[in-house]
Every structure is written in structure tokens, then in C-alpha cells.
N, CA, C and O atoms as a printed pandas DataFrame, in Angstrom:
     atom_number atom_name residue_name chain_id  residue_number  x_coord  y_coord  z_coord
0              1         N          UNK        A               1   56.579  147.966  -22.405
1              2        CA          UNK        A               1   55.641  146.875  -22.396
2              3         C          UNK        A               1   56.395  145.560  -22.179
3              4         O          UNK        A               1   57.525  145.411  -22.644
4              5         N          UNK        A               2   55.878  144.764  -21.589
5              6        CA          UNK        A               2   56.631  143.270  -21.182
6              7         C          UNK        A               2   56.712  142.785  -22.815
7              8         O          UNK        A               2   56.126  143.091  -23.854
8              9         N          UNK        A               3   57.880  141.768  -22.380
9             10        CA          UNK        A               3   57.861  140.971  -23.669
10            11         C          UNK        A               3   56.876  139.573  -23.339
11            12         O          UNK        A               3   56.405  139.192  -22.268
12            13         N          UNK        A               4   56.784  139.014  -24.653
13            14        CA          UNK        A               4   56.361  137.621  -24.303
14            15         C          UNK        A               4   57.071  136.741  -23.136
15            16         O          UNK        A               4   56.379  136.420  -22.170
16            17         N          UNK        A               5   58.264  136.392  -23.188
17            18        CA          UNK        A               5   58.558  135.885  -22.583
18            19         C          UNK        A               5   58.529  136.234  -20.730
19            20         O          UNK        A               5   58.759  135.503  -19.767
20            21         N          UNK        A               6   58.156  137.604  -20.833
21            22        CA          UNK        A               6   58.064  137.478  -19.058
22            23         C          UNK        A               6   56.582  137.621  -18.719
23            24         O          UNK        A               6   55.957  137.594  -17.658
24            25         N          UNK        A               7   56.197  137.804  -20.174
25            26        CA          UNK        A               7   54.682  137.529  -19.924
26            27         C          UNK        A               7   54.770  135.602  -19.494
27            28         O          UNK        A               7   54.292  135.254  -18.414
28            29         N          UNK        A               8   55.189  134.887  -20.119
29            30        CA          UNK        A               8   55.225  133.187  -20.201
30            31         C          UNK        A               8   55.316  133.288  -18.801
31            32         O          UNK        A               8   54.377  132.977  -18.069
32            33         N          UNK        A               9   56.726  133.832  -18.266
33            34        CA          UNK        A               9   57.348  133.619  -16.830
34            35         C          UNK        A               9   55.991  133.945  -15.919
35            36         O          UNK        A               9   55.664  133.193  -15.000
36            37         N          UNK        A              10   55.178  135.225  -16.288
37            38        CA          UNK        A              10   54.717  135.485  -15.146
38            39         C          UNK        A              10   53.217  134.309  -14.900
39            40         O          UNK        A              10   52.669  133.940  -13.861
40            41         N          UNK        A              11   52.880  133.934  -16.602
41            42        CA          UNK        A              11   52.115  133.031  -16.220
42            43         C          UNK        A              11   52.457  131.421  -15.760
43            44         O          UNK        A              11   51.518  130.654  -15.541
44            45         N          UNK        A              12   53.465  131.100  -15.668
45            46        CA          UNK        A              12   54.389  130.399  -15.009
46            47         C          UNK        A              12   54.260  130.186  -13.973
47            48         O          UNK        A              12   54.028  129.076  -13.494
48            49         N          UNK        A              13   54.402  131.374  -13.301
49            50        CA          UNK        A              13   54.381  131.418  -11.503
50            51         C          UNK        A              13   52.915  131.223  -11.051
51            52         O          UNK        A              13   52.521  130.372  -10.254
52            53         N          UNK        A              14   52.172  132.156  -11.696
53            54        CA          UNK        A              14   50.754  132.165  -11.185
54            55         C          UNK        A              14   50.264  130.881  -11.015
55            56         O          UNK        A              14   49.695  130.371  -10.050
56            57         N          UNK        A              15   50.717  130.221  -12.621
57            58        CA          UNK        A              15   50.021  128.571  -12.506
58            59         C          UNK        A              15   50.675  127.525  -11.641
59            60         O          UNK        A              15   49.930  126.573  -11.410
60            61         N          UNK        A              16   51.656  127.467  -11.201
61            62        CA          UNK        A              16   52.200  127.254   -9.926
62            63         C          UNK        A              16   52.104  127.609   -8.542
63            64         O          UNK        A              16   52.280  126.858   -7.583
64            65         N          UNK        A              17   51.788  128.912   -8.528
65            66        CA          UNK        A              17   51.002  129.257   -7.175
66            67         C          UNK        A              17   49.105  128.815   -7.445
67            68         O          UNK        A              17   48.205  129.187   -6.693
68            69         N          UNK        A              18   48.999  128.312   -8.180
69            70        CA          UNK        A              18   47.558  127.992   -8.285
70            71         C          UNK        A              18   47.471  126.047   -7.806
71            72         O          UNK        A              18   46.828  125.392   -6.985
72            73         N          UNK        A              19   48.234  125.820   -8.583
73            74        CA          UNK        A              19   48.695  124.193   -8.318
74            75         C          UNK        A              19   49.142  123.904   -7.006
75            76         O          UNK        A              19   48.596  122.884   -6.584
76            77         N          UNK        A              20   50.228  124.615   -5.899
77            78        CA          UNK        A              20   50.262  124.842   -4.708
78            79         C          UNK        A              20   48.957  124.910   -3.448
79            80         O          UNK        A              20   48.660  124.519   -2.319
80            81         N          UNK        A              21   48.601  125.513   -4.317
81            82        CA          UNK        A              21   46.955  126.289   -3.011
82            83         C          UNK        A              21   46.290  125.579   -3.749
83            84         O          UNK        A              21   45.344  125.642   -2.963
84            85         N          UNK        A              22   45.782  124.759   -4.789
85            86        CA          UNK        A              22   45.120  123.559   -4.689
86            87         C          UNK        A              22   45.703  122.214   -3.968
87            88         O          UNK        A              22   44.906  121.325   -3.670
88            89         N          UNK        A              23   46.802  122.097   -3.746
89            90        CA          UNK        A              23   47.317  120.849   -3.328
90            91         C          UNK        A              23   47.432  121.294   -1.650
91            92         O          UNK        A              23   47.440  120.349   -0.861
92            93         N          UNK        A              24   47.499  122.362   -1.215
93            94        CA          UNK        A              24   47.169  122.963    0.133
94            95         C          UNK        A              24   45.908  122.203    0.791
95            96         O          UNK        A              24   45.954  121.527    1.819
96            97         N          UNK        A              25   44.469  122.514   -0.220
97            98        CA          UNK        A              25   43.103  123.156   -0.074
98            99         C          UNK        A              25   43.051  120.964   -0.007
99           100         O          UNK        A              25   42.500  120.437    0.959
100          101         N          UNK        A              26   43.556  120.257   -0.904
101          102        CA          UNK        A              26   43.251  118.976   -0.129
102          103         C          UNK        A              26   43.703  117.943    0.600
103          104         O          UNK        A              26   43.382  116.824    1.001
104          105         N          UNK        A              27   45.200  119.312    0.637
105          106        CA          UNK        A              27   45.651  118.439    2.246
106          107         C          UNK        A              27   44.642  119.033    3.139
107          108         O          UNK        A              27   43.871  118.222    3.652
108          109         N          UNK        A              28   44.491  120.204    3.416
109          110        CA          UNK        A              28   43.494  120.301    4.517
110          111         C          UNK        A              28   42.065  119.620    4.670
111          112         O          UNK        A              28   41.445  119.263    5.672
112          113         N          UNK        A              29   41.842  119.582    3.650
113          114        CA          UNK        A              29   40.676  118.967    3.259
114          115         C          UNK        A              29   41.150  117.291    4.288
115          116         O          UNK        A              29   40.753  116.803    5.347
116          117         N          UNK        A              30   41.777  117.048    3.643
117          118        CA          UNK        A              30   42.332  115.167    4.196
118          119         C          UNK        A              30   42.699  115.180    5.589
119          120         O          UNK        A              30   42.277  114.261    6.291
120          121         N          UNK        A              31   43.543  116.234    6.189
121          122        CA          UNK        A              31   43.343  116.823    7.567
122          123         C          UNK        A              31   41.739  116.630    8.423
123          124         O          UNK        A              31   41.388  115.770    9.230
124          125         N          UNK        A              32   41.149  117.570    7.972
125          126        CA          UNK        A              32   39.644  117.239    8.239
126          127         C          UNK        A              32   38.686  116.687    8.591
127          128         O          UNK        A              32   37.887  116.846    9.513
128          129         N          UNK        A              33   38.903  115.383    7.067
129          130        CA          UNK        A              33   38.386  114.584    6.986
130          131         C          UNK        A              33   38.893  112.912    7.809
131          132         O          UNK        A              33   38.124  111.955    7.899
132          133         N          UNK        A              34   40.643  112.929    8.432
133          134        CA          UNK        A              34   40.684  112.608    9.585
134          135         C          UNK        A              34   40.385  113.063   11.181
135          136         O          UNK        A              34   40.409  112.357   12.189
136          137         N          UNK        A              35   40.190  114.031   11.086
137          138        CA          UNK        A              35   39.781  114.527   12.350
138          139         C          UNK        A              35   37.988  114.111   12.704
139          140         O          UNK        A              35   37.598  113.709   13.801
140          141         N          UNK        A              36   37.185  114.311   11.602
141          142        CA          UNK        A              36   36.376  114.028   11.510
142          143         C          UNK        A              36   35.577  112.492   12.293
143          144         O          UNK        A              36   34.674  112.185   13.071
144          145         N          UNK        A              37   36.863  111.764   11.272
145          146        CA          UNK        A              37   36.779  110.217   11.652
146          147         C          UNK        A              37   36.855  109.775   13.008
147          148         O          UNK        A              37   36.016  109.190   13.693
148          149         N          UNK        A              38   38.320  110.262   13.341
149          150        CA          UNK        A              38   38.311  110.198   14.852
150          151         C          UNK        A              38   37.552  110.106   15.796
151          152         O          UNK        A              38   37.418  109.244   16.664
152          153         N          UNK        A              39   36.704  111.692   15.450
153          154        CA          UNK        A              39   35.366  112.362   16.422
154          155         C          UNK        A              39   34.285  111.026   16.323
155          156         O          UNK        A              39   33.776  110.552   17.338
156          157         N          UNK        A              40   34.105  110.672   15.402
157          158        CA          UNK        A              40   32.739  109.829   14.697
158          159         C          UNK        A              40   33.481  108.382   15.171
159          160         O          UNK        A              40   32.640  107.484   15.124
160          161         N          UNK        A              41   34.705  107.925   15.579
161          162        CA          UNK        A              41   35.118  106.863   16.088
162          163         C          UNK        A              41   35.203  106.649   17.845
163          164         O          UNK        A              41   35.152  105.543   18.382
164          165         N          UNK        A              42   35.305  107.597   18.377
165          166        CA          UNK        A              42   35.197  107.887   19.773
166          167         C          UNK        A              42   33.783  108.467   20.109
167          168         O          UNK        A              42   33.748  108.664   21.324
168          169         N          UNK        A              43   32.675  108.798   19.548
169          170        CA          UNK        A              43   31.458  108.864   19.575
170          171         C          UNK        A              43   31.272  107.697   19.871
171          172         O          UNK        A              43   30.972  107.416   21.031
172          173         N          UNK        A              44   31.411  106.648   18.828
173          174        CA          UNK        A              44   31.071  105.554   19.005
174          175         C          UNK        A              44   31.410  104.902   19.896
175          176         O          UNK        A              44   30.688  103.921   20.073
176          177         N          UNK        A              45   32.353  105.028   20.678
177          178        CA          UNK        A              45   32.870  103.990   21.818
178          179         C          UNK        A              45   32.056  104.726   22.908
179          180         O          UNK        A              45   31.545  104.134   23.858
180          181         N          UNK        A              46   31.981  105.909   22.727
181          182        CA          UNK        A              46   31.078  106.837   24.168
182          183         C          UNK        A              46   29.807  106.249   24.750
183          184         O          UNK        A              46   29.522  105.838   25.875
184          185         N          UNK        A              47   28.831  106.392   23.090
185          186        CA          UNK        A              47   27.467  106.558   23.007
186          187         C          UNK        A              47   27.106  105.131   22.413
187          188         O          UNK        A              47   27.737  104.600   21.499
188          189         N          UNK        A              48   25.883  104.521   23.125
189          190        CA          UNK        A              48   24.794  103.741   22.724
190          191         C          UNK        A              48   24.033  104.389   21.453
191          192         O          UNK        A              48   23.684  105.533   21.160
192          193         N          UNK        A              49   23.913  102.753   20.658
193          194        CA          UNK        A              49   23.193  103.477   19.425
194          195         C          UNK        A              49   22.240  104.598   19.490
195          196         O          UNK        A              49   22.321  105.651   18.858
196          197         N          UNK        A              50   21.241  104.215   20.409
197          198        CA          UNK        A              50   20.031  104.929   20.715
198          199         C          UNK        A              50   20.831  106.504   20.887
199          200         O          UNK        A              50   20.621  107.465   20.147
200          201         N          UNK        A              51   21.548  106.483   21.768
201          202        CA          UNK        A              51   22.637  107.787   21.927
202          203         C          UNK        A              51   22.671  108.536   21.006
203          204         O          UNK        A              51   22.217  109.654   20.765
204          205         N          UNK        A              52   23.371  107.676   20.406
205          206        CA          UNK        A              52   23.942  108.005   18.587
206          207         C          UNK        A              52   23.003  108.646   17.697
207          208         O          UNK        A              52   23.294  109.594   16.968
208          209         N          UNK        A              53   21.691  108.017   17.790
209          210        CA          UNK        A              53   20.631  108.152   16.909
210          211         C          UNK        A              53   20.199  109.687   17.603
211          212         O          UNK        A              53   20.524  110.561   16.800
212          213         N          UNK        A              54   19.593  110.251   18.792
213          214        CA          UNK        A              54   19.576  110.905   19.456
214          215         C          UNK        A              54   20.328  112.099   18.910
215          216         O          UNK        A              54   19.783  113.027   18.312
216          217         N          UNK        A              55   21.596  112.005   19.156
217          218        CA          UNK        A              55   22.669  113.053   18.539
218          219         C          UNK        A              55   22.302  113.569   16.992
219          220         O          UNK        A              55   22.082  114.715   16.602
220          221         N          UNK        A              56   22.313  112.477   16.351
221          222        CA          UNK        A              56   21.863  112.728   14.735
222          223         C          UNK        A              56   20.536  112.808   14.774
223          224         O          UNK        A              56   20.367  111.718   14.227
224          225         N          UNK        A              57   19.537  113.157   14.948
225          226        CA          UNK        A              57   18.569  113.794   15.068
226          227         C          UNK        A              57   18.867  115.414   15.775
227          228         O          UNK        A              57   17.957  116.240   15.713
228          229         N          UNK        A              58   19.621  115.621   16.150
229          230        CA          UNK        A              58   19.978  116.943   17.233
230          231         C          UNK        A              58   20.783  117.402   16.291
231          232         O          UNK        A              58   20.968  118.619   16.302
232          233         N          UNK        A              59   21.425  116.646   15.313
233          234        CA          UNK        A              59   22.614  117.274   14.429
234          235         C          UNK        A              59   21.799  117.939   13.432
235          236         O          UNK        A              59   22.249  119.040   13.117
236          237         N          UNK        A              60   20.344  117.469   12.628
237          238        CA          UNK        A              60   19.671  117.810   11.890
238          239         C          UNK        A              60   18.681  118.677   12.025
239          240         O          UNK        A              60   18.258  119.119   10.956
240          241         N          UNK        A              61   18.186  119.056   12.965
241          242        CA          UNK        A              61   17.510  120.014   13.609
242          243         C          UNK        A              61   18.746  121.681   14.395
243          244         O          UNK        A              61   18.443  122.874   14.377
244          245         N          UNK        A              62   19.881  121.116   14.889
245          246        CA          UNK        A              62   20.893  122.074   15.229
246          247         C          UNK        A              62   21.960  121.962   15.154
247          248         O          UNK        A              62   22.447  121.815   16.275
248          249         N          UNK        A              63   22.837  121.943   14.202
249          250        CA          UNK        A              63   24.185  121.730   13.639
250          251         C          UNK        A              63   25.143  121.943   14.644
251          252         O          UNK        A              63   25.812  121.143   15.298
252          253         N          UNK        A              64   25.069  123.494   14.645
253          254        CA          UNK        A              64   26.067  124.308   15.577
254          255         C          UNK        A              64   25.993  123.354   16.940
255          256         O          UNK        A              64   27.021  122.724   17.187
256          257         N          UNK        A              65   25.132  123.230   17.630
257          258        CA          UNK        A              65   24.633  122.888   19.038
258          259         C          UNK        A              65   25.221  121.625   19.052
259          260         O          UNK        A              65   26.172  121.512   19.826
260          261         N          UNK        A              66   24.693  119.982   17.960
261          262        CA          UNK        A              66   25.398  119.322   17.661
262          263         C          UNK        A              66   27.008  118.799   18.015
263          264         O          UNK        A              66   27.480  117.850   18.642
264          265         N          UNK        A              67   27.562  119.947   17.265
265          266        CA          UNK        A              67   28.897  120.178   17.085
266          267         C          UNK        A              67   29.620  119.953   18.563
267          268         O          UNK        A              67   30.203  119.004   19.086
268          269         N          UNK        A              68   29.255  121.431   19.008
269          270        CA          UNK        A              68   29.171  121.378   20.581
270          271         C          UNK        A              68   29.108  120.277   21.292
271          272         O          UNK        A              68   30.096  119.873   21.905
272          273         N          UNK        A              69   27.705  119.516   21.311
273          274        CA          UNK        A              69   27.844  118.690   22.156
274          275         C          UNK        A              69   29.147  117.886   22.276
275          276         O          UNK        A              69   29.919  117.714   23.219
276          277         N          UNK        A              70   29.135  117.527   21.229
277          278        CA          UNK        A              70   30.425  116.488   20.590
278          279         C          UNK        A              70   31.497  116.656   20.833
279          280         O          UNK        A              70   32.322  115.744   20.872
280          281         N          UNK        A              71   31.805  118.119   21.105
281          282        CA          UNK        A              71   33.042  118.248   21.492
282          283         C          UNK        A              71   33.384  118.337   22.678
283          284         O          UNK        A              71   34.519  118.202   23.136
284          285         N          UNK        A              72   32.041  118.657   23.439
285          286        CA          UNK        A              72   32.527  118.440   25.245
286          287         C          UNK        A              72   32.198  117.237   25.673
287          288         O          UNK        A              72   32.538  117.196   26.855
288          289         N          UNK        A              73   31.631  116.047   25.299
289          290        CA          UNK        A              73   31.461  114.365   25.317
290          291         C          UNK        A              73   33.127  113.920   24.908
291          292         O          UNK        A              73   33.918  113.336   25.649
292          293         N          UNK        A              74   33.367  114.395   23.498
293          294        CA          UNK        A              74   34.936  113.922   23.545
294          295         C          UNK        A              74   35.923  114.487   24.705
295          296         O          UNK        A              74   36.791  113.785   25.225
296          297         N          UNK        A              75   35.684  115.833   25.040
297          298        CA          UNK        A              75   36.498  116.121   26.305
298          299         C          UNK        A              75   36.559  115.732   27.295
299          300         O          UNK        A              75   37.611  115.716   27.935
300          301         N          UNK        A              76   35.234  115.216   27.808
301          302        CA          UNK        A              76   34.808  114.382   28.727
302          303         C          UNK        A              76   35.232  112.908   28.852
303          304         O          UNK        A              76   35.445  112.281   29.890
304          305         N          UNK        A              77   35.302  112.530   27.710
305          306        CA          UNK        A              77   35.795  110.944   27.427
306          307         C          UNK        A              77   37.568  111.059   27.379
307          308         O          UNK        A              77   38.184  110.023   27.131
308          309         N          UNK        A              78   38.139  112.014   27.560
309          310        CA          UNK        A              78   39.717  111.877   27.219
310          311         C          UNK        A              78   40.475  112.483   28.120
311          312         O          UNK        A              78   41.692  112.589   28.271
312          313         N          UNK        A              79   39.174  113.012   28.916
313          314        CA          UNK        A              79   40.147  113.329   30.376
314          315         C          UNK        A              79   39.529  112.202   31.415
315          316         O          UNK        A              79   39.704  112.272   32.632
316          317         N          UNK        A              80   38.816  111.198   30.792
317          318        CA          UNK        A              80   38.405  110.244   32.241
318          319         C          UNK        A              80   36.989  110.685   32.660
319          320         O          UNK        A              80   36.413  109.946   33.458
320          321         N          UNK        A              81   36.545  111.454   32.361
321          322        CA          UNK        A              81   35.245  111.770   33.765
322          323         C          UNK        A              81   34.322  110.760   32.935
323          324         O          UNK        A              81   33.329  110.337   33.526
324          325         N          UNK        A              82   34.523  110.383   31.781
325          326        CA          UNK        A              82   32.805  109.166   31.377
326          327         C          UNK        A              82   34.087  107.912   31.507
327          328         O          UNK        A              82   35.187  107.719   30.990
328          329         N          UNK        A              83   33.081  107.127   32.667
329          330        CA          UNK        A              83   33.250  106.289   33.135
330          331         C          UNK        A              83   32.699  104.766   31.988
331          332         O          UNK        A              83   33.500  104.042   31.396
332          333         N          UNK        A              84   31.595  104.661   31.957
333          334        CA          UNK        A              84   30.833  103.992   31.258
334          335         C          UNK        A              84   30.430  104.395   29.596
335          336         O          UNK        A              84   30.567  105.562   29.228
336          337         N          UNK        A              85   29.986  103.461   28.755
337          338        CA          UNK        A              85   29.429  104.373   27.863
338          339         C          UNK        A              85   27.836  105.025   28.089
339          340         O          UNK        A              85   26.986  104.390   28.714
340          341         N          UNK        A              86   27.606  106.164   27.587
341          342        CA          UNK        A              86   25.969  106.903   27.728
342          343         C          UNK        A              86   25.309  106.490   27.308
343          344         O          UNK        A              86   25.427  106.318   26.094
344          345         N          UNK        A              87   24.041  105.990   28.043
345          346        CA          UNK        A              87   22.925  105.493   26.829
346          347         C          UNK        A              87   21.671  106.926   26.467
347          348         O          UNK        A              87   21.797  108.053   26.946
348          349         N          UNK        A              88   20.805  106.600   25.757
349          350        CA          UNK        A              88   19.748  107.383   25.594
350          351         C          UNK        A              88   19.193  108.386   27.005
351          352         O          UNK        A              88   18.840  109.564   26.959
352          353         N          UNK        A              89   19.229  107.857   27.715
353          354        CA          UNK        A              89   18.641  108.262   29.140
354          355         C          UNK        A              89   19.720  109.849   29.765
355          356         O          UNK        A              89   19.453  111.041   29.916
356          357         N          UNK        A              90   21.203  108.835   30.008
357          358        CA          UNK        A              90   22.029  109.756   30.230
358          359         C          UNK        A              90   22.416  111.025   29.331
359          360         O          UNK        A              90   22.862  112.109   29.708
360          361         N          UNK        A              91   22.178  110.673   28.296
361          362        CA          UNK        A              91   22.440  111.456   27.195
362          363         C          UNK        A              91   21.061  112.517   27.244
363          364         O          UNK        A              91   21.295  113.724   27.182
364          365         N          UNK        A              92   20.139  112.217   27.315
365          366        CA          UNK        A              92   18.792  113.207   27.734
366          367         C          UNK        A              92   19.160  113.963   29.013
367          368         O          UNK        A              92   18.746  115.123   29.000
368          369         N          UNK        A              93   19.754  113.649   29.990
369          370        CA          UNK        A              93   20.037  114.219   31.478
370          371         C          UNK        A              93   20.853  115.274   31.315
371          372         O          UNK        A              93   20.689  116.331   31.925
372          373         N          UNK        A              94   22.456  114.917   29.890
373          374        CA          UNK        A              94   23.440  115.735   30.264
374          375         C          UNK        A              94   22.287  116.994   28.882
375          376         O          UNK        A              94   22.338  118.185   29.186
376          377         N          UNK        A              95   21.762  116.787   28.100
377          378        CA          UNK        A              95   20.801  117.984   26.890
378          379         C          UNK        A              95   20.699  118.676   28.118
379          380         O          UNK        A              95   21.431  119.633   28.371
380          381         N          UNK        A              96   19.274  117.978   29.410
381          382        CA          UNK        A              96   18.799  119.219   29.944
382          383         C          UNK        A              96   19.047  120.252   30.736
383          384         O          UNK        A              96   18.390  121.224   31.113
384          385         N          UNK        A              97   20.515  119.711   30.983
385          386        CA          UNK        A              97   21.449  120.620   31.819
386          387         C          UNK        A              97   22.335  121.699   31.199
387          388         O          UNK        A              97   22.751  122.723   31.742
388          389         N          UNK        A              98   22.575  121.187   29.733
389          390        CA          UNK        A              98   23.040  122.072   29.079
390          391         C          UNK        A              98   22.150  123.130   28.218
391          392         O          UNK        A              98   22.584  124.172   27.726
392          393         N          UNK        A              99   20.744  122.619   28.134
393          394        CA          UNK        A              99   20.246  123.381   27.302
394          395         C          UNK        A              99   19.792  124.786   27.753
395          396         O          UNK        A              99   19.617  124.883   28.968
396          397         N          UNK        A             100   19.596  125.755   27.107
397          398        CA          UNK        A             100   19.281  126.936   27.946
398          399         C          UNK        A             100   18.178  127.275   28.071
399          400         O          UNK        A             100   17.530  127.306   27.025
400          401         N          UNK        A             101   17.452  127.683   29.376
401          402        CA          UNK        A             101   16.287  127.678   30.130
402          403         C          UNK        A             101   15.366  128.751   29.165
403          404         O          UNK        A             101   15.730  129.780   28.596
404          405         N          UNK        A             102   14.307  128.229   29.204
405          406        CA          UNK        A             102   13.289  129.059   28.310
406          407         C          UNK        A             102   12.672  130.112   29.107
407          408         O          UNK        A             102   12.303  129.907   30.263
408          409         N          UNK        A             103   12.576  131.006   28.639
409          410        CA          UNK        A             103   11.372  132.007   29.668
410          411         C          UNK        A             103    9.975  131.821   29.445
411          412         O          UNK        A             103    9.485  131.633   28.332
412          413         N          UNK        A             104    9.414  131.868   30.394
413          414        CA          UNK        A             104    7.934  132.000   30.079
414          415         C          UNK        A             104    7.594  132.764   29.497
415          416         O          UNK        A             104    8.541  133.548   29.543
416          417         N          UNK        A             105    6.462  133.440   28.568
417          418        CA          UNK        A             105    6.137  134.950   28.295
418          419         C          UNK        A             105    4.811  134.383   28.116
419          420         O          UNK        A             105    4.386  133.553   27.313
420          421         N          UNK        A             106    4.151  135.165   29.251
421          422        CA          UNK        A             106    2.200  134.816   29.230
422          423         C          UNK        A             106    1.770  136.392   28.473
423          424         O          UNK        A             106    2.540  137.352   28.470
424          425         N          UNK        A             107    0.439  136.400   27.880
425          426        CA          UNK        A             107    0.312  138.098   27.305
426          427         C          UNK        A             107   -1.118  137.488   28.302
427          428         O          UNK        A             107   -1.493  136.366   28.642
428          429         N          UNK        A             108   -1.727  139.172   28.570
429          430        CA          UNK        A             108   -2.651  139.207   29.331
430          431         C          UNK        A             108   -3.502  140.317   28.454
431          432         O          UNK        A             108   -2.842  141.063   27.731
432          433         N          UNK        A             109   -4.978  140.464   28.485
433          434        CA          UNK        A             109   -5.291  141.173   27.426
434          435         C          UNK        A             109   -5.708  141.754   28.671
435          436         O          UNK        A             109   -5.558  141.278   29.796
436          437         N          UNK        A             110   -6.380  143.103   28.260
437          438        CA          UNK        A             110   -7.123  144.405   29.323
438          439         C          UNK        A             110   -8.101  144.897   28.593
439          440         O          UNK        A             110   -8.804  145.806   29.034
């Protein structure tokens, strides 16, 4: 049977590997939460409020989709192809090109 003392040791380590992977969990966290900023700082130079507002309405209704957009507008803005910033209008043009085409489905009764 262990003695106390490597019982101490072993709770020793554990609480040290616990203190580690918490101090991990908010660097990444702080990681994140600059990357975040960034995104939400170059949005802003992209997009017209109306834009903006647009997006966050699209963020609250479709997160995932959201996300997306955001990340091919920043790609777009950092390799050059947005020239100008987008207003409401343009920003409706690039949705309906990306969004995916609905099917019709008519039912017919007999």
C-alpha cells in the first residue's frame, strides 16, 4: 500500500497538472478572444453599419452561416478583391449568390 507521503506526492502532481490546463484553457481562451477582435475590427472597416446590422441579424437567425460569411469577406478584404467598403445593397447581392437555391416542391392532389 502507498505511504502517505507518495500519496502527498501524487496529489502534488495532479494539482499541478490541474493548475497547468487551467492556465492553458485561458490562454486559449485570450487567444480567441483576440482573434475575435480582430475579425469584429476588420468587419468594421469592410461593412457599412446597415451591413453590419444585416450580418447581426443573419448571425441570430444562423450562426454557423454567419461565421462563414465572415470569414470569406475577411478573405476577400486581405487579399485585395474588396475594393471599397460594402454597403447594405452589396452585401444583399454577395447573400444571394451564396445562398443555396431552394427547390420548388408543388403537391398536386388526384
Amino acid at each position: 500500500m502507498a505511504s502517505e507521503e507518495e500519496l502527498e506526492e501524487i496529489r502534488k502532481r495532479k494539482y499541478e497538472q490541474m493548475l497547468q490546463a487551467q492556465a492553458g484553457a485561458a490562454e486559449e481562451e485570450g487567444r480567441r478572444k483576440e482573434i475575435e477582435e480582430a475579425k469584429r475590427n476588420i468587419i468594421r472597416q469592410i461593412l457599412t453599419s446597415e451591413a453590419r446590422e444585416r450580418l447581426n441579424n443573419i448571425r441570430m437567425a444562423k450562426p454557423e452561416f454567419a461565421e462563414q460569411l465572415e470569414n470569406q469577406l475577411i478573405a476577400l478584404a486581405q487579399s485585395g478583391r474588396i475594393k471599397s467598403v460594402i454597403n447594405d445593397v452589396q452585401l444583399k447581392e454577395i447573400l444571394r449568390q451564396i445562398m443555396p437555391r431552394k427547390r420548388e416542391i408543388s403537391i398536386t392532389r388526384i
